[in-house]
Each structure stands twice: as C-alpha cells, then as structure tokens.
C-alpha positions in Angstrom: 0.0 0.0 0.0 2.8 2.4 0.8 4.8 1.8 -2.5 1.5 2.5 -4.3 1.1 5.8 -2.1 4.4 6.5 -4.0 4.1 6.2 -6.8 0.4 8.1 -7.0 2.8 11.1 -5.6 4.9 10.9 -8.2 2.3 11.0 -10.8 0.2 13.6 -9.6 3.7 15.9 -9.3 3.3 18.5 -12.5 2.5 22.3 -12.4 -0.7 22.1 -10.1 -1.7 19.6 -7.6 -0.7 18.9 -4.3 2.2 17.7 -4.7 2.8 20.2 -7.7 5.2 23.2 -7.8 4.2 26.2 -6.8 2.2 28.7 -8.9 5.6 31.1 -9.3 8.0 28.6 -10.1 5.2 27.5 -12.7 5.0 30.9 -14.3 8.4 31.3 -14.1 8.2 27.6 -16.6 5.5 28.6 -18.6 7.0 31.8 -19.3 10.8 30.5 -20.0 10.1 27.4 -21.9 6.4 26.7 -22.9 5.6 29.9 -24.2 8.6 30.5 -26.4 8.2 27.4 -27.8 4.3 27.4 -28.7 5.5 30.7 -30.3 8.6 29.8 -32.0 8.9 31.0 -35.7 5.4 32.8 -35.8 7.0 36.0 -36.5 7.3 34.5 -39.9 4.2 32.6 -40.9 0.8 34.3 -41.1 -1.9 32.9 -38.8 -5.4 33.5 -39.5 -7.6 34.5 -36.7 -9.0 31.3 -35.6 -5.4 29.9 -34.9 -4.6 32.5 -33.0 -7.4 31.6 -31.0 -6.9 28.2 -30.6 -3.7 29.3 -29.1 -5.2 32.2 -26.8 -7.3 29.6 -25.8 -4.7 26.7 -24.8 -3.0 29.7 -23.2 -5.7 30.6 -21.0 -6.7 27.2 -19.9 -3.4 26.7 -18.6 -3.0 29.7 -16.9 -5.9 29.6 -14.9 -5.1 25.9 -14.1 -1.7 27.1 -12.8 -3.3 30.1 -10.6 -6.1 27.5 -9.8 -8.5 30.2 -10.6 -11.8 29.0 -12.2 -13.0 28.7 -15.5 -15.3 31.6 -15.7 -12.4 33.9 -14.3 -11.9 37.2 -16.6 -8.9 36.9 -18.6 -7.3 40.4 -18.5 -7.2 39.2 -14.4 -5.4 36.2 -15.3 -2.8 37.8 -17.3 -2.2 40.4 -15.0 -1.7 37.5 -12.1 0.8 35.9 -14.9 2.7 39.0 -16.0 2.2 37.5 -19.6 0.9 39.1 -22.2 -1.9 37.0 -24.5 -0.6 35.3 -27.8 -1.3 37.6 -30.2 0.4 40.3 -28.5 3.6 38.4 -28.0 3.4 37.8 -31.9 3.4 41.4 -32.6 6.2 41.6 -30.1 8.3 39.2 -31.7 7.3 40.6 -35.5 8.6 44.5 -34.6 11.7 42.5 -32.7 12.2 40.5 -35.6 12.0 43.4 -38.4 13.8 45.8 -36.5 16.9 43.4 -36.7 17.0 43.4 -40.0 
C-alpha cells in the first residue's frame, strides 16, 4: 500500500496539484520554456484568426489551471496574475523585434 502511495505522488507531481510546484516557479516555466516554444517561428508565418485563438485559448486554460483560478475567471485578471501578455500580442512583439533586426 505504501509503495503504491508513492508512486500516485509521483504521478500527480506536474504544475498544479498537491504535490505540484508552486504557482511562481510554474509561471516562471511557462513563461521560460512553454511559451517560447508554442511561439517559436510565428513572427514569420501568417496565422489566420481562428489559430490564433486556438492558441489564446490553450494559453488561458493553462494559466488559470496554474493560478487554480476557475474557468469563468476574466482573462485580462489572469494575465495580469501571470505578467504574460496574450498570444497575439507576443506575436506582434516578436514581428517588430524580428523586423527591427534586419
């Protein structure tokens, strides 16, 4: 029974949960390695509006999982608990950083 105590521990350990890390150190994640990698190249390619939603919206779900806010929770609070700015701003972002090198 103990070894399967254990082992549930280990499984349930992730960004949120009991056992999870805490919401900082998973912002801190989210912003240094998820985020720039959902975003990577899109400075080049052009997205139409409903992918840019799909990833607004896979954005938001996780960051109100990771602030264990709920669902119905206004986004401009969540981002402003995050620090992060939505996707389609960070796209801009990276297109005027990405011209303005050239």
């Amino acid at each position: 029974m103990k070894a399967r105590r254990s082992l549930y521990s280990l499984l349930s350990a992730g960004l949120h949960g009991e056992t999870g890390l805490d919401p900082v150190t998973s912002i801190h994640l989210l912003k240094v390695y998820i985020i720039p990698t959902l975003l990577y190249g899109l400075e080049i390619v052009h997205l139409n509006k409903t992918q840019i939603l799909k990833l607004e919206r896979f954005q938001k779900k996780i960051l109100k999982q990771v602030l264990s806010v709920p669902t119905n929770t206004s986004d401009a609070a969540v981002y402003m608990l995050s620090g992060l700015l939505p996707v389609e701003g960070s796209i801009h972002r990276k297109i005027l950083i990405f011209y303005y090198s050239i």
